[in-house]
C-alpha positions in Angstrom: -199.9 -56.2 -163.5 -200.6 -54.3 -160.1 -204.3 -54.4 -159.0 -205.7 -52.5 -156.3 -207.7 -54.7 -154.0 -210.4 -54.1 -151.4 -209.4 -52.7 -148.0 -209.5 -56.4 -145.7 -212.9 -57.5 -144.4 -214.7 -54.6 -142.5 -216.4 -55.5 -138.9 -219.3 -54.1 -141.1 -220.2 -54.6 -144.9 -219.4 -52.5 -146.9 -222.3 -49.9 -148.3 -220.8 -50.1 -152.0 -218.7 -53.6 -153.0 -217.5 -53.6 -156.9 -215.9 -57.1 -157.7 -214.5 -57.2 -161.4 -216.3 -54.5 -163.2 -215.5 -54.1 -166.7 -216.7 -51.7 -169.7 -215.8 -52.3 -172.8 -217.3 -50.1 -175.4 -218.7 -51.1 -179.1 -215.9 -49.0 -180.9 -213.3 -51.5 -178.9 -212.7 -48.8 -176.2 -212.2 -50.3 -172.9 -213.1 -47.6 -170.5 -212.7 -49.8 -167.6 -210.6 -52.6 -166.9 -211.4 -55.3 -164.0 -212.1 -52.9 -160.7 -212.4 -54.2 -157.4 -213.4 -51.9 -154.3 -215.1 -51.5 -151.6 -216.2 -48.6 -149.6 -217.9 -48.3 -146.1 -220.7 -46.8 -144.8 -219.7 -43.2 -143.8 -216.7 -43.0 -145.6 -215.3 -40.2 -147.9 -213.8 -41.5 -150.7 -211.9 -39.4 -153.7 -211.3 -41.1 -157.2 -208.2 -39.5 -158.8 -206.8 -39.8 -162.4 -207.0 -37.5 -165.4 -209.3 -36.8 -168.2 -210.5 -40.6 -169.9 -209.1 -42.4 -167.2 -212.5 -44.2 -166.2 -213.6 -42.0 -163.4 -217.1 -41.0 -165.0 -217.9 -44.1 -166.2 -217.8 -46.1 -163.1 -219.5 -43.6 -161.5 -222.0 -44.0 -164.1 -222.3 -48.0 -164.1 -222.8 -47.7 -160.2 -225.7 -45.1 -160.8 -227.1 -47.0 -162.9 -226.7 -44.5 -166.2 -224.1 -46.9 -168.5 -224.2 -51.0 -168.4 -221.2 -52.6 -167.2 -219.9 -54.9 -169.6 -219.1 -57.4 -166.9 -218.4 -57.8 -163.0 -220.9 -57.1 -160.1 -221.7 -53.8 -158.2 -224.1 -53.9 -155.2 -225.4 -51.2 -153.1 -225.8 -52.1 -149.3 -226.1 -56.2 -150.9 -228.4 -55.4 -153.7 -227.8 -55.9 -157.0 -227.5 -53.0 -159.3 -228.7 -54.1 -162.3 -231.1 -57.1 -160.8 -232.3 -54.5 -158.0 -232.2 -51.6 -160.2 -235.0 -49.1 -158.3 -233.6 -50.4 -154.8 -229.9 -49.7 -155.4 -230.9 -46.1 -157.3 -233.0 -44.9 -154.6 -230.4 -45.3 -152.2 -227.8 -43.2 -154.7 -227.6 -39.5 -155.2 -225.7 -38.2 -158.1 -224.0 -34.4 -158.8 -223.0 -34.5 -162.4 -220.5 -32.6 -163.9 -223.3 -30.6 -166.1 -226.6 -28.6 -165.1 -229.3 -31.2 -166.6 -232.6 -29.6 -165.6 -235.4 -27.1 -167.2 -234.0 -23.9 -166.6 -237.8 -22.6 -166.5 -238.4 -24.4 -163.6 -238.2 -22.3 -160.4 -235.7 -23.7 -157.5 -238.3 -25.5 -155.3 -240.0 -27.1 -158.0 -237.2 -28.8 -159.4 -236.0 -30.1 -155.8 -239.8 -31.2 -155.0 -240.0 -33.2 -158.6 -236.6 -35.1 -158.0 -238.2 -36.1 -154.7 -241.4 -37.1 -156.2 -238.9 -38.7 -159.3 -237.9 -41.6 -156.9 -241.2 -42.5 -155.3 -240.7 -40.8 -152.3 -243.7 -39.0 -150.4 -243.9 -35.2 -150.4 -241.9 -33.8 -147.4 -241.5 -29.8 -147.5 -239.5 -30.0 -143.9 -237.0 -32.2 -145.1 -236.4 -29.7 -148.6 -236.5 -26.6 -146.6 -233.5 -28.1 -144.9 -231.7 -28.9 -147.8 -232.1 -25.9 -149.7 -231.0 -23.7 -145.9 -227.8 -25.9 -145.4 -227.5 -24.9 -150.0 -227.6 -21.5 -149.1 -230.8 -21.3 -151.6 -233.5 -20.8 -149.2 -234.0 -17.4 -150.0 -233.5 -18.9 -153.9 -236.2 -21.2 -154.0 -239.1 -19.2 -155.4 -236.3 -18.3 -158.8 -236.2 -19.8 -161.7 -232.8 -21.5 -162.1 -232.5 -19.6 -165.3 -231.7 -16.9 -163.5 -229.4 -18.3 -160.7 -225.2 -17.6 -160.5 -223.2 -20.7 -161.6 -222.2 -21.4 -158.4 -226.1 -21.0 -157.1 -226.7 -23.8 -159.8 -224.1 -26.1 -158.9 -225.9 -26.1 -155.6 -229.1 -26.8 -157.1 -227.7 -29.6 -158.7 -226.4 -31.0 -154.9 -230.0 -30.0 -153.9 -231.3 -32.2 -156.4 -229.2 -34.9 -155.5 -230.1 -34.9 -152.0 -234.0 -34.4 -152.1 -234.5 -38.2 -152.1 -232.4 -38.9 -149.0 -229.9 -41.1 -150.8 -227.1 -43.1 -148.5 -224.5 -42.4 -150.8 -223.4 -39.6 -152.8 -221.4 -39.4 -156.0 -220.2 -36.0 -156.5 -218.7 -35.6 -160.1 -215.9 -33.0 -160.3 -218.3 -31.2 -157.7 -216.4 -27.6 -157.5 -214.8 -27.7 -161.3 -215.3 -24.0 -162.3 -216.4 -22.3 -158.9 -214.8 -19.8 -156.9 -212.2 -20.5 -153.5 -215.1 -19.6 -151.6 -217.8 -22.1 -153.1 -215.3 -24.7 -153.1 -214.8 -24.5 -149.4 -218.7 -24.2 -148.5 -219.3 -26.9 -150.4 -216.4 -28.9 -148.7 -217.7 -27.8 -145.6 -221.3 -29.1 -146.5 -219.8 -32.6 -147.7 -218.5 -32.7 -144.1 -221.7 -32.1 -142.5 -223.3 -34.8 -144.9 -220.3 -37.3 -143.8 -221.7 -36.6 -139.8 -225.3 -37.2 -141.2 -224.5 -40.8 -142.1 -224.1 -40.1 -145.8 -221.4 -41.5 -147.7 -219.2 -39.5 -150.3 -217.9 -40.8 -153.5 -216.2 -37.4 -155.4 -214.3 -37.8 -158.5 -211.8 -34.4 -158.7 -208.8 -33.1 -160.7 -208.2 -30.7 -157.5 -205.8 -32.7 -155.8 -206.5 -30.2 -152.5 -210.4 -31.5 -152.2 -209.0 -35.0 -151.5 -206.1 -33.8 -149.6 -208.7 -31.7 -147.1 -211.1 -34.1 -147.4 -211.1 -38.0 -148.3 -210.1 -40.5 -145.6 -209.1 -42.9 -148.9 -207.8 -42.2 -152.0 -208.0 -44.2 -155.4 -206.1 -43.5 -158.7 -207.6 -44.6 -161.9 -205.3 -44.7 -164.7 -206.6 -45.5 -168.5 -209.5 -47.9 -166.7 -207.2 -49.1 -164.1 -207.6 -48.6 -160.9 -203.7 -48.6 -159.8 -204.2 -47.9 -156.2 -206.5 -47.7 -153.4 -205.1 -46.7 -149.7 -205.9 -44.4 -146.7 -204.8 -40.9 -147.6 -202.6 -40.2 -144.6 -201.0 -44.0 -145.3 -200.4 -43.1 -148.7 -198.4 -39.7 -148.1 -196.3 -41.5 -145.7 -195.9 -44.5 -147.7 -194.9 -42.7 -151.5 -194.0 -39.4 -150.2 -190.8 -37.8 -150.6 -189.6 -35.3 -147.9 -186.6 -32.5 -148.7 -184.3 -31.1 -146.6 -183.2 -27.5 -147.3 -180.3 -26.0 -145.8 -179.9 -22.3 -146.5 -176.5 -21.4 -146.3 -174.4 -18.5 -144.6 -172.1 -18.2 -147.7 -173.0 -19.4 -151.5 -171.0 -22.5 -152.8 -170.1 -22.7 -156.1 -170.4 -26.3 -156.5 -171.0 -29.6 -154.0 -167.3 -30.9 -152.3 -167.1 -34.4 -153.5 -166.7 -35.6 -149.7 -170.9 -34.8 -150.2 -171.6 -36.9 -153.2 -173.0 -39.5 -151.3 -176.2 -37.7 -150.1 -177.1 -36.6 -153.7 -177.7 -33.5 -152.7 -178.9 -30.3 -155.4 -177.6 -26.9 -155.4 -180.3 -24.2 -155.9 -180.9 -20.8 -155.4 -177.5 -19.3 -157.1 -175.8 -22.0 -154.9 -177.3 -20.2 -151.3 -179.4 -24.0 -150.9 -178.5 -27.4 -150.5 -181.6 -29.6 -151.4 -181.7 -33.1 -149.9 -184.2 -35.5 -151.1 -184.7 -38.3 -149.2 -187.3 -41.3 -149.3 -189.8 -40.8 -146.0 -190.2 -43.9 -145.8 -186.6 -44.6 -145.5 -185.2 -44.5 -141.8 -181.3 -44.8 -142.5 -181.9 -41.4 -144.4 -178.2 -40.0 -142.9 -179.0 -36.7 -141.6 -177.2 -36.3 -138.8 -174.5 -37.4 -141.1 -174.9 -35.2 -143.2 -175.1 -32.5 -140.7 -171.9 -34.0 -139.2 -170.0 -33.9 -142.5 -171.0 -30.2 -143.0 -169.8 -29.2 -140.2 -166.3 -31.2 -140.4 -166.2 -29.4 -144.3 -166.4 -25.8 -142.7 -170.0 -25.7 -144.6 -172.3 -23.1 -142.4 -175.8 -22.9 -142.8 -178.0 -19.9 -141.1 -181.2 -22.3 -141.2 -182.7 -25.6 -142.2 -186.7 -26.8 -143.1 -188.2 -29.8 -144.1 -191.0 -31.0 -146.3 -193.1 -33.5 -147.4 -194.7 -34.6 -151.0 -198.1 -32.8 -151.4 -200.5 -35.5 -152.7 -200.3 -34.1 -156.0 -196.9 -35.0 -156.2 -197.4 -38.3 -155.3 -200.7 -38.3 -157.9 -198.4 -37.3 -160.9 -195.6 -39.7 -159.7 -197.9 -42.4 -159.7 -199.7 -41.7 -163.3 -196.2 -41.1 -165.0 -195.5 -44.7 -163.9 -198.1 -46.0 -166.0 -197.4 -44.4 -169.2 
């Protein structure tokens, strides 16, 4: 069985270690099998897989909402469950769902989620939040009343009041407009400069591709894979060559069968996929042969695997 393991030892600990955390629910479900990771200080980090794959419920061990049925979790070296109030304080949380008194007016709700973790009153630092939200201008309304895209930022605001050092965003733009989805990308950036690290769980494979510096897939309570985002394109992704040709063909001359390649397009493309990994990919050969064949092409592009692609490659393995 393949296991992802932690990135090797950091210079620095990390701000969240998980060492062989396990859920195992009374029905016999096993939600998670035995996770290991670790994530730095500062880091981005986006938590891929599809619905009941895990992603929820280890974000809801580490934050303290579901007991781990075994394993470790600590938060900058304290114990989750032994160090309960220390490790929470330092975690914000964006759930998927609005979870507050829609009576309650913006402010208000913000102010009480401060006051929720023991933290003295500080209007400055709430202003701030709710001006880099967009809902300064929001915060005498009652939430009742708010768009839902104005509540999904409440629900950040909330998060945020306490100052927390990391931050688990839970499918954090599922149902919001483009243009939400990129402030609120924007605003994880500005959070990422601040200090704050960002745990997001997504099924938009874009958010991570814009944004994570790693990537972990979580398949059926395993996590299959943890590695660097740009690593991981260059290490699974696929890249095609397209040639678009001056004259259709009506099928490939065998003297090509070698490169595999596809006819598309009513036979006005040849599609080469090739491994991008793979350095002895034949190219120039193939250009070669095309040329000694009398095949003419008016122009030529290559691409690469979107992380999507990748994503849904790695998933079908598992299944």
């Amino acid at each position: 069985m393949r296991r992802a393991w932690p990135s090797p030892a950091r210079a620095v600990p990390p701000i969240l270690s998980i060492r062989a955390l396990t859920k195992t629910y009374a029905s016999g479900l096993q939600a998670l099998k035995p996770v290991d990771l670790e994530i730095g200080k500062g880091e981005i980090f986006a938590l891929l897989g599809p619905n009941g794959a895990g992603k929820t419920t280890l974000i809801s061990i580490v934050c303290g909402i579901v007991t781990p049925t075994s394993g470790e979790v600590r938060v900058q070296g304290f114990d989750i469950l032994k160090d309960y109030r220390e490790t929470r304080a330092r975690i914000g949380l964006v759930p998927q769902e609005l979870h507050t008194d829609m009576f309650v007016t913006v402010w208000n709700t913000v102010r009480f989620s401060r006051g929720l973790f023991g933290k003295p009153a500080d209007p400055a630092h709430l202003e701030k939040v709710l001006r880099e939200l967009s809902l300064w201008d929001k915060r005498d309304d009652r939430i009742m009343t708010l768009s839902g895209g104005m509540k999904r930022r409440v629900l950040i605001a909330k998060a945020l009041a306490h100052e927390p050092e990391i931050l688990f965003l839970d499918e954090p733009t599922a149902g919001v407009d483009v243009e939400l989805r990129r402030d609120m990308w924007a605003l994880v950036r500005t959070l990422r400069e601040s200090g704050v690290t960002i745990i997001l769980t997504t099924h938009y494979i874009e958010e991570a591709e814009e944004m994570a510096d790693r990537v972990g897939v979580i398949s059926k309570g395993e996590l299959i894979l943890v590695e660097e985002k740009t690593a991981l394109m260059k290490k699974l992704g696929k890249k095609q060559l397209t040639l678009h040709l001056q004259e259709p063909m009506a099928e490939i001359p065998a003297a090509l069968v070698a490169w595999r390649l596809v006819l598309k397009n009513g036979g006005c493309e040849l599609e080469y996929t090739f491994d991008a990994r793979d350095e002895r990919v034949g190219i120039p050969a193939l250009l070669k042969r095309l040329g000694e064949l009398g095949v003419e092409y008016r122009d030529l592009h290559t691409a690469q695997s979107s992380l999507e692609e990748i994503f849904v490659s790695l998933v079908s393995e598992r299944r």
